[in-house]
Structure formats: structure tokens, C-alpha cells
C-alpha positions as CSV (number, residue, x, y, z in Angstrom):
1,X,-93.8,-115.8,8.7
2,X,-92.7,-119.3,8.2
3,X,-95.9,-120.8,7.8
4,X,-96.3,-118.5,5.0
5,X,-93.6,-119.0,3.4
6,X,-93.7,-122.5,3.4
7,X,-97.4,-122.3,1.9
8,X,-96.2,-120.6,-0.8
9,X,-93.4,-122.5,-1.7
10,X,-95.9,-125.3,-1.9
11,X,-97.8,-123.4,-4.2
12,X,-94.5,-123.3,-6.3
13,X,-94.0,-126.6,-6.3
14,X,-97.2,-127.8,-6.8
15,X,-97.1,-125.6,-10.2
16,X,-93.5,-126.8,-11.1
17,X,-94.4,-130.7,-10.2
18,X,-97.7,-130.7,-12.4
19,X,-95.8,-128.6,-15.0
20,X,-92.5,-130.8,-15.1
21,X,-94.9,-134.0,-15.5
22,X,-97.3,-132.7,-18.6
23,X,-93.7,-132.2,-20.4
24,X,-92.0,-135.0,-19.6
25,X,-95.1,-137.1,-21.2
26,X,-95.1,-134.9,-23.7
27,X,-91.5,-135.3,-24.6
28,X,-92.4,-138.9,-24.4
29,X,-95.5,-139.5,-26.9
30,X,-93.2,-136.8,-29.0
31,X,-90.6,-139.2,-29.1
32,X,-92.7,-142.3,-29.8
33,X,-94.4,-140.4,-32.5
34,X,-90.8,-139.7,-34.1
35,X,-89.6,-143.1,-33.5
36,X,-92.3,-144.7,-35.0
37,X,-93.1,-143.0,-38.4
38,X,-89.6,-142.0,-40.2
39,X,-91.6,-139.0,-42.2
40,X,-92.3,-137.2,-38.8
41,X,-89.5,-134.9,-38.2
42,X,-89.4,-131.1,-37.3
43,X,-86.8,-130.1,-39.5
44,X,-90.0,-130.6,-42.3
45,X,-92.1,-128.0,-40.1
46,X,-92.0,-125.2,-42.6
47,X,-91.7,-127.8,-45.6
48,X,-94.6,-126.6,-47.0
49,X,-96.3,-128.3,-50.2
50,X,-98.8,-126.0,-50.9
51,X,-97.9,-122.1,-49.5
52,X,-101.2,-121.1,-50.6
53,X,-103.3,-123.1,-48.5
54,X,-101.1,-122.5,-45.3
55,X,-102.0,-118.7,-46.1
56,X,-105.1,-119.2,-46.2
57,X,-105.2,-121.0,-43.1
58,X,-103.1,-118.4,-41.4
59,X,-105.6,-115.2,-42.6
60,X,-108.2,-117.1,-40.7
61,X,-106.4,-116.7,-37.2
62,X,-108.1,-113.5,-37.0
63,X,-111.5,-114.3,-38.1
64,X,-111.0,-117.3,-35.4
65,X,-110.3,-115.2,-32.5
66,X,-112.9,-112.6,-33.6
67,X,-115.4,-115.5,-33.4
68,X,-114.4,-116.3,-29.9
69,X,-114.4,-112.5,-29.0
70,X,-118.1,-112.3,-30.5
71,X,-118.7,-115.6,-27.9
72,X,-117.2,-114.3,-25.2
73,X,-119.1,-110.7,-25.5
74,X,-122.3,-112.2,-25.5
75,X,-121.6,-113.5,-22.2
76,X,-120.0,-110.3,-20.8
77,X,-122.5,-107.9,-21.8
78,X,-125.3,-109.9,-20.2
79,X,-123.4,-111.0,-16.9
80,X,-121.2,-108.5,-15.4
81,X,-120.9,-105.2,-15.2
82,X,-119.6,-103.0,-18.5
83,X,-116.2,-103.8,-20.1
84,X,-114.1,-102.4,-22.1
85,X,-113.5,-104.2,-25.7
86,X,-110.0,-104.5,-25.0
87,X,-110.3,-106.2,-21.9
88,X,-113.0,-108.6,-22.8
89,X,-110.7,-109.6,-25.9
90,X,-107.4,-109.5,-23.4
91,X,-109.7,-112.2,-21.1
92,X,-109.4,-114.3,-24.1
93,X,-105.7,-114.6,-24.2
94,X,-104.8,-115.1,-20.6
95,X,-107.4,-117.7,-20.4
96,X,-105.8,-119.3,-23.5
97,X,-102.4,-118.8,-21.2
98,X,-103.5,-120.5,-18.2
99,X,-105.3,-123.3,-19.7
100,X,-101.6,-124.3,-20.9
101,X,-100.7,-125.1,-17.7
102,X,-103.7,-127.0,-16.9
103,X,-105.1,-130.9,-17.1
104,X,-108.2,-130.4,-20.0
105,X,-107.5,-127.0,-20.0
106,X,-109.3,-125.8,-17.3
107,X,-107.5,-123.1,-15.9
108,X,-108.4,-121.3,-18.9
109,X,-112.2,-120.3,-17.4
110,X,-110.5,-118.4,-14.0
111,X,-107.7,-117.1,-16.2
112,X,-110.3,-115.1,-18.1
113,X,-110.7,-113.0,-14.7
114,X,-107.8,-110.8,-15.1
115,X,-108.6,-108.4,-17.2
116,X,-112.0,-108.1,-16.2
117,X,-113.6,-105.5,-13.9
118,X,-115.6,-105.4,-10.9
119,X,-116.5,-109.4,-11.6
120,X,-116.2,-112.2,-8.9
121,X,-114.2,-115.2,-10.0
122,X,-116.9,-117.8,-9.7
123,X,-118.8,-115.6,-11.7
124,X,-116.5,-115.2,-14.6
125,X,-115.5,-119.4,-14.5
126,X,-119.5,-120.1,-14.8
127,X,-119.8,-117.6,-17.7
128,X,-116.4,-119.3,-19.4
129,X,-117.9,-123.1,-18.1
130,X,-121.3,-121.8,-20.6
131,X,-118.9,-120.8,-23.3
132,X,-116.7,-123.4,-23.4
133,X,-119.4,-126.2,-22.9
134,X,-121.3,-124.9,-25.6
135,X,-117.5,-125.5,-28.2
136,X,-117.5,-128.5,-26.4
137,X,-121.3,-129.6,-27.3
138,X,-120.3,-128.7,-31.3
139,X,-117.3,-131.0,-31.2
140,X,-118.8,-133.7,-29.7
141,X,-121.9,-133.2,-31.7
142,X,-119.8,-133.7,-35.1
143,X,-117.0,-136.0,-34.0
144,X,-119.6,-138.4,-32.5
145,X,-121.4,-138.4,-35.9
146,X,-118.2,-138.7,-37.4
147,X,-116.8,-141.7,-35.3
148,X,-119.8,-143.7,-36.1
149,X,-120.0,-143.4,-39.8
150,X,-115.5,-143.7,-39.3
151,X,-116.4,-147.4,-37.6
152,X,-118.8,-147.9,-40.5
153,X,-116.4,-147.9,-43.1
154,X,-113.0,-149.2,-41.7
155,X,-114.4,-151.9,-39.3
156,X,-117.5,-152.7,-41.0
157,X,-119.7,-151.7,-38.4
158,X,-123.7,-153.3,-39.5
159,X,-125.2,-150.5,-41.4
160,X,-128.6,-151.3,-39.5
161,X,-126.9,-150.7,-36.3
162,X,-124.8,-147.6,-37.5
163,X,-128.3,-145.8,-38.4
164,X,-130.1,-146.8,-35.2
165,X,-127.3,-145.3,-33.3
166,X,-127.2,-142.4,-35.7
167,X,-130.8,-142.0,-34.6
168,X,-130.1,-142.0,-30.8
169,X,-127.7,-140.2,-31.0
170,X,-129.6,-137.2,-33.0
171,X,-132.3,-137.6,-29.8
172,X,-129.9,-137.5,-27.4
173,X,-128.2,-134.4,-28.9
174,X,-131.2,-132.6,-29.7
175,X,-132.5,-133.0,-25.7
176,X,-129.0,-132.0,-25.0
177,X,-129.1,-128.3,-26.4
178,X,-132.3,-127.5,-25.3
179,X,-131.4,-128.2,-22.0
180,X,-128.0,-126.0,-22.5
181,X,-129.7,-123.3,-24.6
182,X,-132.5,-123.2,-21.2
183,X,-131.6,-120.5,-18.8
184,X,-133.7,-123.0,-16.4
185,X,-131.4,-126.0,-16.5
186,X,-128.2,-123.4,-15.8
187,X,-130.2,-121.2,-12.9
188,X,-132.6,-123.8,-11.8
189,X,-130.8,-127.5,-11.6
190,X,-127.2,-126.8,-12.2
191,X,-126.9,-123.6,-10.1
192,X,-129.1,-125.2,-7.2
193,X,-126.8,-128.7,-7.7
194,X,-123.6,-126.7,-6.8
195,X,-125.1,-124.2,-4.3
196,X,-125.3,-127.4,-2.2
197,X,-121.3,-126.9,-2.1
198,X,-121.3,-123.4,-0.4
199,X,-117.9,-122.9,-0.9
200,X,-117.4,-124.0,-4.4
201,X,-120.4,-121.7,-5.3
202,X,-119.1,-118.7,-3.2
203,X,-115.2,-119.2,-4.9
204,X,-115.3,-121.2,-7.7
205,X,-118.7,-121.3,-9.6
206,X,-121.5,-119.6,-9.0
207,X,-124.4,-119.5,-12.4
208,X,-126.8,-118.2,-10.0
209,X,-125.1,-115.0,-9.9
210,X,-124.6,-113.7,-13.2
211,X,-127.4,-112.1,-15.4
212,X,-126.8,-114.9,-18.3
213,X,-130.6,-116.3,-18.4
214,X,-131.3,-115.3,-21.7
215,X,-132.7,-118.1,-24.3
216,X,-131.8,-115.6,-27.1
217,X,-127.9,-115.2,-26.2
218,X,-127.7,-118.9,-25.3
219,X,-128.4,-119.8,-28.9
220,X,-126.5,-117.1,-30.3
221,X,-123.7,-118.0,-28.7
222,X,-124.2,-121.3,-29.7
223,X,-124.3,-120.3,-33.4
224,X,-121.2,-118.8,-32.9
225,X,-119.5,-121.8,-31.9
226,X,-120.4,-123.4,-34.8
227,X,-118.9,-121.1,-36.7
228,X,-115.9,-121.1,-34.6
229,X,-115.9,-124.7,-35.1
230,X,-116.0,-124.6,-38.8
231,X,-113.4,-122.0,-39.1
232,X,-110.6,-123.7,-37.1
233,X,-111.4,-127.0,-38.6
234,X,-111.4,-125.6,-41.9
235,X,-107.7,-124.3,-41.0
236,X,-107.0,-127.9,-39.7
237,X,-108.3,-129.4,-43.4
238,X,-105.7,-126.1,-45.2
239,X,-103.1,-126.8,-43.2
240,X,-103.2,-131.3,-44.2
241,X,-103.3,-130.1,-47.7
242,X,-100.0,-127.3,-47.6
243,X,-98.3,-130.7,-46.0
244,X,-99.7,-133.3,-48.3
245,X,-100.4,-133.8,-51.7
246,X,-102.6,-137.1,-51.0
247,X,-104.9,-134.9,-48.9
248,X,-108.1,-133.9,-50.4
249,X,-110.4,-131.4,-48.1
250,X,-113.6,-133.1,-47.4
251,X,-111.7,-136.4,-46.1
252,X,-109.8,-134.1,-44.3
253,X,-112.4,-132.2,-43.0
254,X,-113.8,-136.1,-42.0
255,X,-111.3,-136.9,-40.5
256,X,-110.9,-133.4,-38.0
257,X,-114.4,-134.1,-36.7
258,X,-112.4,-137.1,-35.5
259,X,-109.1,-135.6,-34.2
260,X,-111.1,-132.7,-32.1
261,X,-113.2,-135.2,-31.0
262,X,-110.4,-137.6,-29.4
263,X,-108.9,-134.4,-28.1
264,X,-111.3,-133.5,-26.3
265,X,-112.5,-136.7,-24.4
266,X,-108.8,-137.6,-23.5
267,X,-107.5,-135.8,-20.7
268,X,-105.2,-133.5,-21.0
269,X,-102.2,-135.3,-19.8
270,X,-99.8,-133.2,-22.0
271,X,-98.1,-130.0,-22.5
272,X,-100.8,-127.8,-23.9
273,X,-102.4,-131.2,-25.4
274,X,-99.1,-131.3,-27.5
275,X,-99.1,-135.0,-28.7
276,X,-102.8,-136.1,-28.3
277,X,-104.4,-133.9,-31.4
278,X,-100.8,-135.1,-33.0
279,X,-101.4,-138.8,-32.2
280,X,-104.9,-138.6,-33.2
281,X,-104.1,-136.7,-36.6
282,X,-101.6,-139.5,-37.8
283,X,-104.1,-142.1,-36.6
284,X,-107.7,-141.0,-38.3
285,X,-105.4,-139.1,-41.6
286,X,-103.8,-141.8,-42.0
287,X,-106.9,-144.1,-42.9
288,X,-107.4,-142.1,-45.7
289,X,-103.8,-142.3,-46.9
290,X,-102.1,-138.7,-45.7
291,X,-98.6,-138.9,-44.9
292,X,-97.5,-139.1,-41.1
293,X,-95.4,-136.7,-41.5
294,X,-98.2,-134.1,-43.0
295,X,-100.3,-135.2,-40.3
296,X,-98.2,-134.1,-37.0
297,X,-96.7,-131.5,-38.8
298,X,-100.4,-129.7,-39.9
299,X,-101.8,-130.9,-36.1
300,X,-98.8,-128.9,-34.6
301,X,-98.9,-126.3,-37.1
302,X,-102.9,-125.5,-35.9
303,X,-102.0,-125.5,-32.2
304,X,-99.0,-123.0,-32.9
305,X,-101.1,-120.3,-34.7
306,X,-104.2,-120.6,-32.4
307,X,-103.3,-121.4,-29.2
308,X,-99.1,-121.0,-28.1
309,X,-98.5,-118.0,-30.4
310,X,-101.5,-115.5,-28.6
311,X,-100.7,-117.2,-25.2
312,X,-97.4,-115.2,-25.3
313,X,-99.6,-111.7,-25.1
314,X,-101.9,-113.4,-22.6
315,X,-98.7,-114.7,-20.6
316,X,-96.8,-110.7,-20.5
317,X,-100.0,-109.5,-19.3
318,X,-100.5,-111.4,-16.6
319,X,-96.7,-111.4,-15.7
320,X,-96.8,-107.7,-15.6
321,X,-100.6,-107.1,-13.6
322,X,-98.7,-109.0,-11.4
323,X,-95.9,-107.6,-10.8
């Protein structure tokens, strides 16, 4: 009995520690932020210059999630057993919940499991590890692009040497999706890499399992993250221009490539990555004369509509399946 109860109290406190860290770093790069640029303030959060595009930017919430929905389908329908709609789309937000708590976000790939039916948790974290690495490919593809031709222009990077790397780069990438759009490289070498590790295959991740070896759905749900990309980036570039009136969109939308990128190859160290898409927003923006201020505030803005506001559903769900 007291073994048991100790373990769990670990568990607790293990949760609480890693938890109580991510803010306190957050309240500190928060804080720097604020110190450093005298526009950044959140008593400007709903100072909005331009309603209309933060409108806009808000009626595409829906079409955002439906796009990760569509994603996340794919991967259901051909890798577990049937679902229901409601519960594949519910997988969504408690993944969204859990990845808050989480260094990169990665307790967002077992969080999908609660909802779901009849479906082993190493098989529902490889079919989320496929989905998410195929976002993650898009991102990387566009802010790589975008960093190069960024260094180009501010640091006067040798134009010879920005289109040789340019070219490498499109090689690279190009090898790169066929290898994640090849049911081979999932089944074949990645599968056979971690089946070494029999008990991270049997808990934690297990591609050789699930029914996703399908060169079809690969690239389809590849498409679809391009189109997810291009939606919430295109409510990034709204949501600069209801802050700012120096904003224009296609610097904007430049400049996102860059901010996603630099999210996503720093770890997350933060509170729901709260200060690093921030930091990175008032860096890049500001380069191409946007307000500080209109920076944090729009960064902010995009993580409140698309990721803390629907963890709150994902959050009472899991609280009460628990309970």
C-alpha cells in the first residue's frame, strides 16, 4: 500500500515539477519581452486596428480544425478499427490538451488515445507521429526556404551561395517526402529500427501494427497539411494586419514561414510554447517594420484561438473519462 502510494505521488510530482518549470520560464521570456519593447502590453490585446481582418482570421478556426479532422481520419480509417466521427474529432482536442503540458508537444500523439476505441496506445502515437511529422515536414519545408532567402536580404548572404543551397535543399526535401510518403520506409526501416526496442514497440510506438501502408493516403494526408499550413498561417498574416497598420500580407506571410519554423526547431521549454512563436514574431516582423506590440499581441492572439481555447473541451473530457 505504501509503495503505491508513494509511486503515485511521484507521478504527481513529476507532473507538477515539469509543469511549475515551463511557467516559471515562461513568466520569464514574458517579462523580458515586456521589459524590453514599451509597445508590448496586454492591456492592448483586444486593441484591434483592423476588426475585419481579426474576423476573418477567427471564421477560419473552423475550417483549421476541419483540416486536421480530414488529417486525422485518413489515418483512422486505414489503421484501427471503426470510429465514430465524434470521437476521432474529440482525439483531436485532448491531444491538443496534453501536448500543453508537454516539452515539443509531444504528449499530444498518446493523448489522442482517449477517445478512441479498441486501439493500442503505440498504435495510436505512431499513427499521430505520421501525422504530425508530415505538419512538421510542411513547416520546415517553407521556413527553410524562407530563412535562406531571410539571410539573403538582411545579412547579405552571396546570392551564388543562397541558390546553391536553395538547390540542395529542394534535393534534400524532395528525397525526404518520398521516403515519408513510402509505406516502406514507415513498415520496413523505421518500424524494424524501433522493433529492436521491444518494449518501446510493444507500449509506446509500434508502425508495424497499424494498417497505414497506403502510398495514396500518405500523400493525401500530406496535401492536407499543406492546406492546414496555409490556413493557419494565413490567420497568422490576418491577425499582424488587425494589430498593425505597417503590416502588409505577403511580408507577413514571409515572415510566418519564419516564426513556425523557429518554433518548431526550439524545444518546447515553455508553457504551451507561450513566448517562443512571441519572441520569434517580434524578431523576423520586426525586420520588416511591424510594431512589437502587433507582433506578440497577433503571435498570442493565434495560439489563443487555435490551440488553449479548444484544449479547454479536450481538458473536461479527459477530466471526466477519468473520473
Amino acid at each position: 500500500m505504501t509503495s503505491a502510494f508513494n509511486f503515485k505521488n511521484l507521478d504527481k510530482w513529476k507532473i507538477r515539477t515539469l509543469l511549475a518549470i515551463k511557467v516559471f520560464i515562461t513568466v520569464g521570456v514574458l517579462y523580458y519581452l515586456n521589459a524590453k519593447f514599451s509597445d508590448i502590453s496586454f492591456s492592448t490585446f483586444f486593441d484591434f486596428k483592423s476588426a475585419f481582418a481579426f474576423i476573418i482570421a477567427l471564421i477560419l478556426v473552423p475550417f483549421n480544425f476541419f483540416l486536421q479532422y480530414k488529417k486525422w481520419q485518413l489515418i483512422c480509417d486505414y489503421s484501427y478499427p471503426p470510429q465514430k466521427k465524434s470521437s476521432i474529432f474529440i482525439s483531436i482536442l485532448t491531444g491538443i490538451s496534453t501536448g500543453l503540458l508537454t516539452p515539443g508537444r509531444l504528449g499530444e500523439y498518446p493523448g489522442r488515445a482517449f477517445p478512441l476505441k479498441d486501439v493500442k496506445l503505440s498504435e495510436v502515437t505512431a499513427g499521430s507521429a505520421i501525422d504530425k511529422l508530415n505538419s512538421l515536414m510542411v513547416i520546415l519545408i517553407a521556413g527553410s526556404f524562407a530563412s535562406l532567402l531571410f539571410l539573403n536580404r538582411f545579412y547579405s548572404i552571396d546570392n551564388n551561395l543562397t541558390i546553391s543551397l536553395l538547390f540542395l535543399l529542394t534535393g534534400i526535401y524532395l528525397l525526404l517526402v518520398y521516403l515519408i510518403l513510402s509505406p516502406e520506409f514507415w513498415r520496413g526501416f523505421v518500424g524494424d529500427q524501433i522493433g529492436k526496442f521491444k518494449i518501446i514497440e510493444k507500449y509506446f510506438l509500434n508502425f508495424k501494427s497499424i494498417g497505414l501502408f497506403n502510398r495514396t493516403i500518405f500523400a493525401k494526408n500530406f496535401s492536407l497539411s499543406v492546406l492546414n499550413y496555409l490556413v493557419f498561417s494565413t490567420q497568422f498574416v490576418l491577425l499582424v494586419i488587425a494589430y498593425s497598420d505597417q503590416a502588409d500580407f505577403f511580408t507577413s506571410l514571409w515572415g510566418s514561414s519564419l516564426v513556425f519554423f523557429t518554433k518548431s526547431i526550439i524545444p518546447g521549454i515553455t508553457f504551451g510554447e507561450i513566448g517562443i512563436r512571441e519572441s520569434a514574431s517580434v524578431y523576423f516582423l520586426g525586420h520588416f517594420g511591424v510594431e512589437a506590440g502587433a507582433c506578440f499581441n497577433a503571435a498570442l492572439m493565434l495560439y489563443t484561438i487555435n490551440i488553449l481555447i479548444p484544449a479547454i473541451p479536450g481538458a473536461i473530457f479527459i477530466f471526466r473519462r477519468n473520473k
